[in-house]
VEXFITOR-566521 format. One line per field, with one value per residue (C-alpha): z negated, y, x negated; residue in one letter; residue number from 1. Coordinates in nm, 4 decimals. Each point is the difference from the previous one (the first is absolute). Last residue first. Example, Ala and Ser with C-alpha at 12.3 -4.5 7.8 and 13.67 -1.06 7.14 Angstrom:
// VEXFITOR-566521
zz: [-0.7140,-0.0660] $
yy: [-0.1060,-0.3440] $
xx: [-1.3670,0.1370] $
rest: [S,A] $
nr: [2,1] $
//
This chain:
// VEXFITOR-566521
zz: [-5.0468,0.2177,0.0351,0.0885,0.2908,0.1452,-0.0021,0.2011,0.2230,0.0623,0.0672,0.1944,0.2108,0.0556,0.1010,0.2438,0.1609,-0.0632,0.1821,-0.1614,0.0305,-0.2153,-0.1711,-0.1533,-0.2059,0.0356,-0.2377,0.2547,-0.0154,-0.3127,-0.1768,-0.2440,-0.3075,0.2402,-0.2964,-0.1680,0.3816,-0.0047,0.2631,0.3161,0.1702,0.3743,0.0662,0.3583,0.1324,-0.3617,-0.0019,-0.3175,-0.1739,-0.0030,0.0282,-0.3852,-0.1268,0.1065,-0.1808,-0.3066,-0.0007,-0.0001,-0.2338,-0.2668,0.1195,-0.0723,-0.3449,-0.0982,0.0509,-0.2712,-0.0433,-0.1345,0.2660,0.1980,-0.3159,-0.0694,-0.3205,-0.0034,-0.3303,0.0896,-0.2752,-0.2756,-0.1772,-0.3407,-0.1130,-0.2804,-0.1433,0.0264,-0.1593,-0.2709,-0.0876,0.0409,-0.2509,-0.2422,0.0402,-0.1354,-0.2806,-0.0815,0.0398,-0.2250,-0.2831,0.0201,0.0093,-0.2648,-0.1677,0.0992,-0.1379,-0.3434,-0.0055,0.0578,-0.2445,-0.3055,0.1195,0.0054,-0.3315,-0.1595,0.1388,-0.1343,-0.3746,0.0097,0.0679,-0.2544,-0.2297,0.0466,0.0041,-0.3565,-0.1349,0.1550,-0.1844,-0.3857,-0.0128,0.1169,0.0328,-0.2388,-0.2777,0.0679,-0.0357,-0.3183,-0.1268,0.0717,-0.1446,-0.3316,0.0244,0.0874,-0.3532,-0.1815,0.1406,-0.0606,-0.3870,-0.0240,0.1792,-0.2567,-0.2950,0.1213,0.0653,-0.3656,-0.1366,0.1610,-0.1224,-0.3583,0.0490,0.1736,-0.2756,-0.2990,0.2314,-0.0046,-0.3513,-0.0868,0.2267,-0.1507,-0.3192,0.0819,0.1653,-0.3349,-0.1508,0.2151,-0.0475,-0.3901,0.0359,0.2253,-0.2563,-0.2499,0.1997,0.0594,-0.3920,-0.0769,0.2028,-0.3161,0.1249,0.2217,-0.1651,0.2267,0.1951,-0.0861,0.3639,0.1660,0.3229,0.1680,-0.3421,-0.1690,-0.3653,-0.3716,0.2130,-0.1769,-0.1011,0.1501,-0.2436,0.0969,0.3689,0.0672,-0.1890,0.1914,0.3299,-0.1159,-0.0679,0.3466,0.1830,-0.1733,0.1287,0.3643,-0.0093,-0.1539,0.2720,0.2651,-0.1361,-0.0434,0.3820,0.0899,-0.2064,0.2069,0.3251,-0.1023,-0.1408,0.3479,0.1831,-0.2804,0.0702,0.3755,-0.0042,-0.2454,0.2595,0.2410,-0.2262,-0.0712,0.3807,0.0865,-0.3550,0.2126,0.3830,-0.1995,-0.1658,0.3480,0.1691,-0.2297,0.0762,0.3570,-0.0660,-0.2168,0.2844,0.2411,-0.1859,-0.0038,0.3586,0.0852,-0.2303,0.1106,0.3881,-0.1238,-0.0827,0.2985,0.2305,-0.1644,0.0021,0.3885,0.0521,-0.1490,0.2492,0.2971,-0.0957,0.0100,0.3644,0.1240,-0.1434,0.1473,0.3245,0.0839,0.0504,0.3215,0.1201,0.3209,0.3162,-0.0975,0.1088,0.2937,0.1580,-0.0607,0.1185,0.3368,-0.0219,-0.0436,0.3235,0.2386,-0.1770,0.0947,0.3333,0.0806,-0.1313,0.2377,0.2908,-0.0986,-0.0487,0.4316,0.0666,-0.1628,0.1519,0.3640,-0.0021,-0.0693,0.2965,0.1995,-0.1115,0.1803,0.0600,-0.0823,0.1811,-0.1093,0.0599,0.1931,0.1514,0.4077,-0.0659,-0.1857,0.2241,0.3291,-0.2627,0.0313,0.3081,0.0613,-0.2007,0.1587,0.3376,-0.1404,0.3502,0.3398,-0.1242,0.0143,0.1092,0.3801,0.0332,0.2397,0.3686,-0.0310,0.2366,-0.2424,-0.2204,0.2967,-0.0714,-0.3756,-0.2117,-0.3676,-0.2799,-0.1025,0.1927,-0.2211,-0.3759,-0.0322,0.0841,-0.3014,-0.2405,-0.1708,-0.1959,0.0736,-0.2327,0.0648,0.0379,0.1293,0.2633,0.1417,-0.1371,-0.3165,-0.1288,-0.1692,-0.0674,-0.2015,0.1809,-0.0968,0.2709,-0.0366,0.4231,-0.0480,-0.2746,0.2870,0.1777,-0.2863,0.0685,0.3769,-0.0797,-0.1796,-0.3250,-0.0474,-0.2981,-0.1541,0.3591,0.2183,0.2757,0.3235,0.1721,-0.3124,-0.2169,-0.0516,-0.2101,-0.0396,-0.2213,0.1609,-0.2635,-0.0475,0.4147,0.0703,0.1358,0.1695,0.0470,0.1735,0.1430,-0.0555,0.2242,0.2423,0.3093,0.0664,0.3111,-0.0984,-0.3753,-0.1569,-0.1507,-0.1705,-0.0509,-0.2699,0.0099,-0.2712,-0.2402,0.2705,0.1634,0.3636,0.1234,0.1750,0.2113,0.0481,0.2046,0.0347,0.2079,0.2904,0.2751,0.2788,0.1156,-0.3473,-0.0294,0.2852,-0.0817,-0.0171,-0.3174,-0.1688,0.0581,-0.2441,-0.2595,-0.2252,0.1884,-0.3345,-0.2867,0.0714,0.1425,0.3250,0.0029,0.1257,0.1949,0.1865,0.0634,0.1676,0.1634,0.1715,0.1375,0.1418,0.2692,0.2225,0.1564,0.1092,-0.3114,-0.2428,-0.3699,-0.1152,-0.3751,-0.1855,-0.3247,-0.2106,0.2513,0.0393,0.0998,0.2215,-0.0233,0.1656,-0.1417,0.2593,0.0424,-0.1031,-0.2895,-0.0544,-0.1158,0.0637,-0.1482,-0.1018] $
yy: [7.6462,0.2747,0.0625,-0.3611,0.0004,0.3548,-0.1893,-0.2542,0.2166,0.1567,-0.3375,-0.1589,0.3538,0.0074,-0.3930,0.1094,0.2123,-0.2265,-0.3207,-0.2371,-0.3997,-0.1235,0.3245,0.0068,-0.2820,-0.2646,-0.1069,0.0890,0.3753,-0.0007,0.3603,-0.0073,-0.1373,-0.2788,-0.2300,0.1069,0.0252,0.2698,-0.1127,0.1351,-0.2377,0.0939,0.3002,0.0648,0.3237,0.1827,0.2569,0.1796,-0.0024,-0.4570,0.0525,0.2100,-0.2450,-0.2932,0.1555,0.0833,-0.3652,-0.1653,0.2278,-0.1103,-0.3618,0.0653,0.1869,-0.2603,-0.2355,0.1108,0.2615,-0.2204,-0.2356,0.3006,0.0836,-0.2945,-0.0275,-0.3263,-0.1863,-0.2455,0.2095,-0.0613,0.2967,0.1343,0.2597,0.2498,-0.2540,-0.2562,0.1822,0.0770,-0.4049,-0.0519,0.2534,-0.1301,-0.3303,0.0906,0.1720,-0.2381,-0.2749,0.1753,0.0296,-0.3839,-0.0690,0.2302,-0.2034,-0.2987,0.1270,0.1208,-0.3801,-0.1180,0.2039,-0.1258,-0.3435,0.0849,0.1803,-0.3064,-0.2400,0.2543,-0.0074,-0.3671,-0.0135,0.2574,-0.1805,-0.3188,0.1560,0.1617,-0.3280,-0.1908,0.2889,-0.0274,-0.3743,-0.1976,0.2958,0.2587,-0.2795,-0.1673,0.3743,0.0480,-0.3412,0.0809,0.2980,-0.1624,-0.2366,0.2232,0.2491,-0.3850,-0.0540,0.3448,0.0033,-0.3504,0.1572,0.3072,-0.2052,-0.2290,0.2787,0.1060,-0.3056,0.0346,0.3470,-0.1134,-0.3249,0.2303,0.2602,-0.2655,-0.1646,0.3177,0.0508,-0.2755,0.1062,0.3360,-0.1921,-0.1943,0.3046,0.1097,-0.2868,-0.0490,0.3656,-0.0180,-0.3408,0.2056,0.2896,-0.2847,-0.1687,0.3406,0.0928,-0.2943,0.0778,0.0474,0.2456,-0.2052,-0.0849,0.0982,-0.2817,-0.0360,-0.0045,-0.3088,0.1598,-0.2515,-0.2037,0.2644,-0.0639,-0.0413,-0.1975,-0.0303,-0.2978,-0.1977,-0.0592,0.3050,0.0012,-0.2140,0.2096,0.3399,-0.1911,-0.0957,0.3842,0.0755,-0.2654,0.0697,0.3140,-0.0979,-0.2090,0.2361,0.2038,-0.2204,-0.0438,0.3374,0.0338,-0.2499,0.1298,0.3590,-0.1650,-0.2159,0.3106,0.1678,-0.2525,0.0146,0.3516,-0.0352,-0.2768,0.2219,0.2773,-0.2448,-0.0628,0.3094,0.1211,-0.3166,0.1111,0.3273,-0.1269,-0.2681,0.3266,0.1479,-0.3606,-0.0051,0.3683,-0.0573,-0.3446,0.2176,0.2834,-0.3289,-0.1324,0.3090,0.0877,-0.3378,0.0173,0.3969,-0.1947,-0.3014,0.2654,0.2234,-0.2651,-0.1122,0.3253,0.0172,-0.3977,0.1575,0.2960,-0.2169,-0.2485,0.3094,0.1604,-0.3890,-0.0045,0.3266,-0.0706,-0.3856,-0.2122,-0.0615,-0.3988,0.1928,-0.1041,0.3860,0.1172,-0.1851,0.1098,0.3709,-0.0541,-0.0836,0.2740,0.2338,-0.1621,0.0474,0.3298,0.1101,-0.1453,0.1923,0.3256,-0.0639,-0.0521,0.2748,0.2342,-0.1107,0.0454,0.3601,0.0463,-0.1188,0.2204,0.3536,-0.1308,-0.1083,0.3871,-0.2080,0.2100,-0.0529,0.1760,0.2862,-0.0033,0.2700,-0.2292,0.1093,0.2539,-0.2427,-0.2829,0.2442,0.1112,-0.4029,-0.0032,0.2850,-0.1277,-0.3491,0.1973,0.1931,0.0409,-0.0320,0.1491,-0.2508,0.1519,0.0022,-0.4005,-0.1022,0.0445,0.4124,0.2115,0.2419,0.0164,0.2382,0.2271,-0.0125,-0.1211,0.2503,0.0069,-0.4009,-0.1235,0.2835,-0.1344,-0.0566,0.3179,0.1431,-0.1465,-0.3614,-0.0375,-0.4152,-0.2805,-0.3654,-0.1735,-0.3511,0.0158,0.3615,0.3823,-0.0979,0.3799,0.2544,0.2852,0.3048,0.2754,-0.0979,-0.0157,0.2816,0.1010,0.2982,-0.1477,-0.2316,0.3275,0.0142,-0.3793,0.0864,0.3232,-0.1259,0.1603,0.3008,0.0707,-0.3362,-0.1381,-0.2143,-0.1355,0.1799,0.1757,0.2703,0.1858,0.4447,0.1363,0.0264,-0.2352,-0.2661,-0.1579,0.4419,0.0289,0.3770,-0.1729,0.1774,-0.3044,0.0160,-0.2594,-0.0666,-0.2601,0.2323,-0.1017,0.3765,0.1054,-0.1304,0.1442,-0.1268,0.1358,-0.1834,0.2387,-0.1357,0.1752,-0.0224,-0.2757,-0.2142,0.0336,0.1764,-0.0872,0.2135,-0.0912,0.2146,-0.0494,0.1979,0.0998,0.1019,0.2637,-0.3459,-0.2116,-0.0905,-0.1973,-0.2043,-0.1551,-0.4004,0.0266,-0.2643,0.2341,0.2336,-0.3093,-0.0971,-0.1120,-0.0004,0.2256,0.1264,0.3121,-0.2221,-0.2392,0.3048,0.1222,-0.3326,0.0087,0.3485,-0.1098,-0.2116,0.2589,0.1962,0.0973,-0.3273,-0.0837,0.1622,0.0846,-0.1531,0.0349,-0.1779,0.0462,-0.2284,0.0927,0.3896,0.2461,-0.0002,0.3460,-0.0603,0.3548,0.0552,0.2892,0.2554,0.0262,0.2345,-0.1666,-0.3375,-0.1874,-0.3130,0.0067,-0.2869] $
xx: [-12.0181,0.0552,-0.3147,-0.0855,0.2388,-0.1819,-0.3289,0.1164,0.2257,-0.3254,-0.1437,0.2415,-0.0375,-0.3690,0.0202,0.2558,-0.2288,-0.3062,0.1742,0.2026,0.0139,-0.2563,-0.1303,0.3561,-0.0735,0.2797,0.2755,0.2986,-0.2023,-0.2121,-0.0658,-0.3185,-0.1452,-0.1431,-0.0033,0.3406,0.1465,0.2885,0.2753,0.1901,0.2549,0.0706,-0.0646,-0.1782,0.1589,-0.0684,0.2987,-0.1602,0.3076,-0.0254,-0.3746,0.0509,0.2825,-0.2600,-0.2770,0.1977,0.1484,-0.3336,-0.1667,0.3225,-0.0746,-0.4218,0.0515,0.2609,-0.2614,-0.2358,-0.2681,-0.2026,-0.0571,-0.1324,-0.1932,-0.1669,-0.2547,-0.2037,-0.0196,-0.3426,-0.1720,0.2248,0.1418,-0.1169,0.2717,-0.0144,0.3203,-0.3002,-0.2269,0.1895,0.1083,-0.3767,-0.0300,0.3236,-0.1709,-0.3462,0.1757,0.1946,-0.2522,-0.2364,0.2033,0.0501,-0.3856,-0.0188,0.2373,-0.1664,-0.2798,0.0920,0.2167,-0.3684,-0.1707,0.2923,-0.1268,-0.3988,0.0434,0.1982,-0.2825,-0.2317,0.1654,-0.0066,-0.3361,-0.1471,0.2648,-0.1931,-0.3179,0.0783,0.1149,-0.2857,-0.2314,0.2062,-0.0227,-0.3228,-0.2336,0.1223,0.0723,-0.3417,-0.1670,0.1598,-0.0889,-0.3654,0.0468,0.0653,-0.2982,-0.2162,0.1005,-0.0733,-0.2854,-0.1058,0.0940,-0.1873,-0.2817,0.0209,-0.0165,-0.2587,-0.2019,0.0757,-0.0816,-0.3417,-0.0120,0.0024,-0.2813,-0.2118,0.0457,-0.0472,-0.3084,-0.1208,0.0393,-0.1966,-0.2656,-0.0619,-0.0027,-0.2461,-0.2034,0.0221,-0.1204,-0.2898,-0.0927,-0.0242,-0.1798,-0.2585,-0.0546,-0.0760,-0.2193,-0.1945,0.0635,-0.1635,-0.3191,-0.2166,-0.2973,-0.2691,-0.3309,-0.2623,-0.1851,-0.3822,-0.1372,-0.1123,0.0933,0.2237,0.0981,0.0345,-0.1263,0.1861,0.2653,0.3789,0.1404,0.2525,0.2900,0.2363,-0.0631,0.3256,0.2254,-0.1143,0.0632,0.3501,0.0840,-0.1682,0.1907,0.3052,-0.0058,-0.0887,0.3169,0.2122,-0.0654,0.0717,0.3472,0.0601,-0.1242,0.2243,0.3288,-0.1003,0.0125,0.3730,0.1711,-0.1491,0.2360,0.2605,0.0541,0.0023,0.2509,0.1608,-0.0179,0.1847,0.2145,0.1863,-0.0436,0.2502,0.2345,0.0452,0.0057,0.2607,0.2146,-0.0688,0.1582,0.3029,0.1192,-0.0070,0.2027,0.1997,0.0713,0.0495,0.2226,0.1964,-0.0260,0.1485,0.2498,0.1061,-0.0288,0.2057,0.3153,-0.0780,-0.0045,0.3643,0.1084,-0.0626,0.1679,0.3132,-0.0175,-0.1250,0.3039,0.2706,-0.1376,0.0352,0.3387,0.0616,-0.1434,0.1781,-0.2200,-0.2732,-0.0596,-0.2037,0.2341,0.1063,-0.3726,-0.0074,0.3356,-0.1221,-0.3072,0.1373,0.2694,-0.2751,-0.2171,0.3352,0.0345,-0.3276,0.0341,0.3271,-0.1997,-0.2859,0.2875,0.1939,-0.3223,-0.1349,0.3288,0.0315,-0.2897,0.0566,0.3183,-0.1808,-0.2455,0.3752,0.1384,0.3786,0.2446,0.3724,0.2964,0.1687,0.3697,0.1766,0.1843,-0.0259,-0.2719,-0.1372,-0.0088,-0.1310,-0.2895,-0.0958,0.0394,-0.2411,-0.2565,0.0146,-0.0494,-0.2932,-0.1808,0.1740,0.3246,0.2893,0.3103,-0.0686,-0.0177,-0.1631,0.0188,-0.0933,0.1784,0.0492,-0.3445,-0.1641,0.2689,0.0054,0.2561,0.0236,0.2743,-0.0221,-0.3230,-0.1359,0.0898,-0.3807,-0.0005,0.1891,-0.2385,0.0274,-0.3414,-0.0484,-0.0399,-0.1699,0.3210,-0.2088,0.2150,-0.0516,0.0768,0.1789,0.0921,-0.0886,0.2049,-0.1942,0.1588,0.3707,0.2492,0.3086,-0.0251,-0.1916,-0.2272,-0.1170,-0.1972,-0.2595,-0.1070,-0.0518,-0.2018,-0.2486,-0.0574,-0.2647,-0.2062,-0.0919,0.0125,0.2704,-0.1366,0.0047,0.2670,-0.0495,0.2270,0.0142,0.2643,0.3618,0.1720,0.2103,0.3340,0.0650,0.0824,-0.0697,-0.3523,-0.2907,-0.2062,-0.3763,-0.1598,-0.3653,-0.1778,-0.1531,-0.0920,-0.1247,0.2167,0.3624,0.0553,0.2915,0.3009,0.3114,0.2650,0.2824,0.3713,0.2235,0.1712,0.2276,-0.3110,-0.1000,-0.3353,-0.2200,-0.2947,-0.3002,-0.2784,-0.3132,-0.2764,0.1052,-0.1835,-0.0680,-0.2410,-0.1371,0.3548,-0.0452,0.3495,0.0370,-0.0645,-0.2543,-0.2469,0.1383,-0.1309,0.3014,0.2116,0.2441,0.0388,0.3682,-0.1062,-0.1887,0.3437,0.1722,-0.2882,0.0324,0.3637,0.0060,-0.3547,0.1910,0.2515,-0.3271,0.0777,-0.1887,0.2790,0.3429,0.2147,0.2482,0.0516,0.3147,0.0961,0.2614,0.0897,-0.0745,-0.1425,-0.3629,-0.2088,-0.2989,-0.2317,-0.3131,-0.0927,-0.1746,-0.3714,-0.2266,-0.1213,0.2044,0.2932,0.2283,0.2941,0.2606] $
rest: [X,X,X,X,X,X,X,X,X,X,X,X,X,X,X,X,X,X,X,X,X,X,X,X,X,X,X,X,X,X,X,X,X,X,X,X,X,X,X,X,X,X,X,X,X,X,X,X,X,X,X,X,X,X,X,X,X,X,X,X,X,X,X,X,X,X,X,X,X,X,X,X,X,X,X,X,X,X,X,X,X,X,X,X,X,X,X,X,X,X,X,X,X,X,X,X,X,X,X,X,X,X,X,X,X,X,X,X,X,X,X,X,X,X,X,X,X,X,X,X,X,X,X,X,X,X,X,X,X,X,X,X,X,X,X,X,X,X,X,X,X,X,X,X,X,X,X,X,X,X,X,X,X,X,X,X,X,X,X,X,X,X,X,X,X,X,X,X,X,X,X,X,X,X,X,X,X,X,X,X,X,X,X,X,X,X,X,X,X,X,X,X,X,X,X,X,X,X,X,X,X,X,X,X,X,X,X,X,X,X,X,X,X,X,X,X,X,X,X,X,X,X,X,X,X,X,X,X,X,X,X,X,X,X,X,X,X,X,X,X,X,X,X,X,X,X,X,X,X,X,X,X,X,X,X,X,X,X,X,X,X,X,X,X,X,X,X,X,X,X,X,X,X,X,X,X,X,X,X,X,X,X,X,X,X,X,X,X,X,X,X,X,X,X,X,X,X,X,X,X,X,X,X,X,X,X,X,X,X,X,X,X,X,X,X,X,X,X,X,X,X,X,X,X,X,X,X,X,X,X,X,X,X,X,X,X,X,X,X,X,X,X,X,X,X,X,X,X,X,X,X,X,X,X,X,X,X,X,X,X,X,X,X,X,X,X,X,X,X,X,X,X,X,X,X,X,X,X,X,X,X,X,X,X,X,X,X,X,X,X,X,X,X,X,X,X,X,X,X,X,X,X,X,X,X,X,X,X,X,X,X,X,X,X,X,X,X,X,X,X,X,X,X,X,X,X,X,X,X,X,X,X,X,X,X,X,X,X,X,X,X,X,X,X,X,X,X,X,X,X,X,X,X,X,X,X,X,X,X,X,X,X,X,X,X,X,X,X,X,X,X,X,X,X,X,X,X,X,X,X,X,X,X,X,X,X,X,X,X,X,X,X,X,X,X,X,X,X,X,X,X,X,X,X] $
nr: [504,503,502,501,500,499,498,497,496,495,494,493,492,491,490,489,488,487,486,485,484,483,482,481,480,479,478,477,476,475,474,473,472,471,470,469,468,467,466,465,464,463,462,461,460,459,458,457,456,455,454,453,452,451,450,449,448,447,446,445,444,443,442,441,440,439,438,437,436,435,434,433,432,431,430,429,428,427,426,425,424,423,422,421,420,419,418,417,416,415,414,413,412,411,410,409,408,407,406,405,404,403,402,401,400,399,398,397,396,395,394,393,392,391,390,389,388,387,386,385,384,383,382,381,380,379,378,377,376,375,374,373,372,371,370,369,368,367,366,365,364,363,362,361,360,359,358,357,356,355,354,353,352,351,350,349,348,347,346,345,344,343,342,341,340,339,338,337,336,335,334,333,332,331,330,329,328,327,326,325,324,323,322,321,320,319,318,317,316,315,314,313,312,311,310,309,308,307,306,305,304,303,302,301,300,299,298,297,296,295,294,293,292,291,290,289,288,287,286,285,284,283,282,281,280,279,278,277,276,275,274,273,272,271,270,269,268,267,266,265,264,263,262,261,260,259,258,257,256,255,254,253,252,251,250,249,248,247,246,245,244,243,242,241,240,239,238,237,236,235,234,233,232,231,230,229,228,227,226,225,224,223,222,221,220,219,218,217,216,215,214,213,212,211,210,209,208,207,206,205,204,203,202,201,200,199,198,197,196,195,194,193,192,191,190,189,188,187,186,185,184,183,182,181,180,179,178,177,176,175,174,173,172,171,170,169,168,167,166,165,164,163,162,161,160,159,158,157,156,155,154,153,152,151,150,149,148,147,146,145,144,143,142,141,140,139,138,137,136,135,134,133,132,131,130,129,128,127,126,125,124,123,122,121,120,119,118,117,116,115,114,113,112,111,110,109,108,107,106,105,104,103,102,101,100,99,98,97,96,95,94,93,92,91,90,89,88,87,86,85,84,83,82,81,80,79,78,77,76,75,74,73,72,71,70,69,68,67,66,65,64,63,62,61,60,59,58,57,56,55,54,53,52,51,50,49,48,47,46,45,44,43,42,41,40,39,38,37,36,35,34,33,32,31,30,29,28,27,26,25,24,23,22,21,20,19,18,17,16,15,14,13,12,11,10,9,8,7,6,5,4,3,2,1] $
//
């Protein structure tokens, strides 16, 4: 380790491999040997958390150099600024050189404590269950402090000296890997909550499909391909009474424009007949006036004719023969006599033909009339009735559709619960405990090492030495050793503590 400056000489503590003793009268400085150590490492770090006044003096950096079984590594940092950057010169190839940070780790710079656990083979992206609930943890080299580092004031401490006072579940669980090199599960509880919160909708969804599923097959349902082989048959039936349908109905159609036809036909007869009838009355009347005339003429044959008018006593003047007057009128009485004969012949004609054409119209009604009696009472039930039976097939062959869906959708929905399960969904109430992890074997193996160490160490009050799985430290005849010990021996249980765990 070096300590450097302008001006000043390096302070230089060179470390042999094993046990080093550095002794010295107080206040020189051998804490700050420890201090500047843990400084280069990424820790205290504030330079106010040194005991040093470092602005009192010419240094401004530390440098601690570690010897690999790969090379040398330098790890330099700056004492004055409270700089978070650390600098790595490293001939070791798992630690590239470059600048890291004390800090959390950045896109440029990685903290320093996750770069270091490359040196002894631990990946940089362990996390691990840092308390009960095994939230996870980044595992960095100083989590792993109470391991390689005890500090003075922590000596005489009447707990346990292993357990750091912040991240202890972090720190036994790095202490189980390191001793089975075994990853332990964390828990992303937010990550968790989903997949719970999708188990449980999916468990519900199969709950309700499985429902369904037992209704559909209480449904009186036949077997598929005989059901498939009915809606084929029942098909060409349909098609069979549909072509009849459509037929009848094409003739019925064709029926009921020959009627619109023979309808117009008589109609304009009625017409016909109607102005037959005016034109027979005016003949009639006619004839009448004619004959009036012509009778007239008859009666004034025998009265004799006045010499003198009897208004104006006038000699009246002989009239020319009026024969051809009557005769003109008997002329036009028999022709309109003849007019009226052959009306009668044309009204008597076209009235046969109206009853001609009704006949033909009764008889075209009578025809579709059938046609529409054979659609309604025969050829329509038929169709409904297939209609029917063909739905009732539908809705069976739909069902065994659904309930293979429904069976489809069970595997699926089982092979995802089935994955989130093997992803892992643990139950709340599931508490993770590393000291009860870690075994007994761990505690009767600390046991021995601790009483093998007091046993070398000379300890003038051994008796029966222990590891406590609660305490997680030393136990003295299965009592704390802040009940009976002072801080001087307290200092040296827990050294011997920490030197007992090492060697496990």
């Amino acid at each position: 380790m070096c300590v450097q400056g302008y001006g000043v000489e390096d302070a230089i503590v060179n470390f042999t491999n094993g046990f080093n003793l550095i002794e010295g009268l107080s206040n020189h400085v051998k804490t700050m040997i420890v201090q500047f150590i843990e400084y280069a490492f990424g820790g205290r770090n504030h330079k106010d958390s040194l005991s040093l006044n470092i602005d009192s003096t010419s240094y401004m950096t530390v440098k601690v150099t570690l010897q690999t079984e790969q090379g040398e590594v330098e790890l330099v940092r700056n004492l004055v600024k409270n700089k978070s950057t650390i600098r790595v010169i490293s001939q070791d190839k798992r630690l590239l050189s470059g600048d890291y940070t004390a800090n959390s780790s950045t896109d440029k710079k990685l903290n320093i404590g996750i770069a270091l656990l490359r040196l002894i083979d631990i990946p940089t992206d362990l996390y691990l269950p840092k308390n009960e609930k095994r939230d996870p943890g980044h595992v960095s080299f100083n989590v792993l402090k109470p391991l390689w580092l005890l500090n003075e004031n922590d000596m005489p401490n009447d707990e346990s000296v292993l357990l750091p006072s912040s991240n202890s579940g972090l720190f036994l669980s790095s202490l189980m890997y390191l001793l089975n090199g075994k990853r332990i599960d964390t828990y992303d509880w937010q990550e968790i909550e989903k997949r719970r919160i999708v188990r449980d909708y999916i468990s519900g969804q199969i709950e309700m499909a499985e429902h369904k599923k037992i209704q559909l097959n209480q449904k009186n349902i036949g077997n598929e391909s005989k059901l498939q082989e009915e809606l084929d048959n029942l098909n060409k039936q349909l098609d069979e009474v549909s072509i009849l349908v459509t037929d009848k109905l094409t003739k019925s159609k064709e029926f009921f424009n020959q009627m619109s036809e023979l309808n117009d036909k008589i109609m304009a007869a009625d017409v016909t007949l109607s102005r037959y009838e005016s034109l027979k009355g005016q003949y009639i009347s006619d004839i009448k006036r004619l004959n009036f005339i012509v009778d007239g003429k008859a009666a004034f044959e025998n009265i004799e004719e006045p010499l003198l008018c009897p208004v104006c006593e006038q000699p009246v003047v002989n009239v020319e023969n009026e024969t051809k007057h009557v005769e003109a009128v008997r002329k036009e009485l028999s022709r309109t006599l003849a007019l009226l004969n052959d009306l009668e012949q044309a009204t008597a004609s076209l009235a046969d033909k109206k009853l001609s054409l009704q006949d033909q119209y009764a008889k075209l009604e009578k025809e579709r009339n059938a046609i529409q009696a054979e659609l309604d009472e025969k050829l329509y039930p038929r169709l409904d009735k297939i209609k029917a039976a063909e739905k009732d097939y539908r809705e069976q062959i739909g069902i065994i559709s659904q309930v293979k869906v429904f069976d489809d959708l069970l595997g699926k929905w089982t092979s995802k619960i089935n994955d989130l399960t093997n992803e892992g969904i643990p139950e709340k109430d599931v508490k993770f405990k590393p000291k009860q992890e870690l075994g007994e074997k761990f505690y009767s193996d600390m046991g021995d090492i601790l009483d093998f160490l007091l046993e070398k160490g000379n300890y003038p009050k051994h008796h029966a030495s222990t590891f406590g799985q609660t305490s997680f430290d030393i136990m003295i005849n299965d009592k704390k050793k802040k009940v009976s010990h002072g801080k001087g021996f307290r200092s040296y249980l827990n050294s011997i503590t920490v030197m007992a765990l090492s060697e496990k």
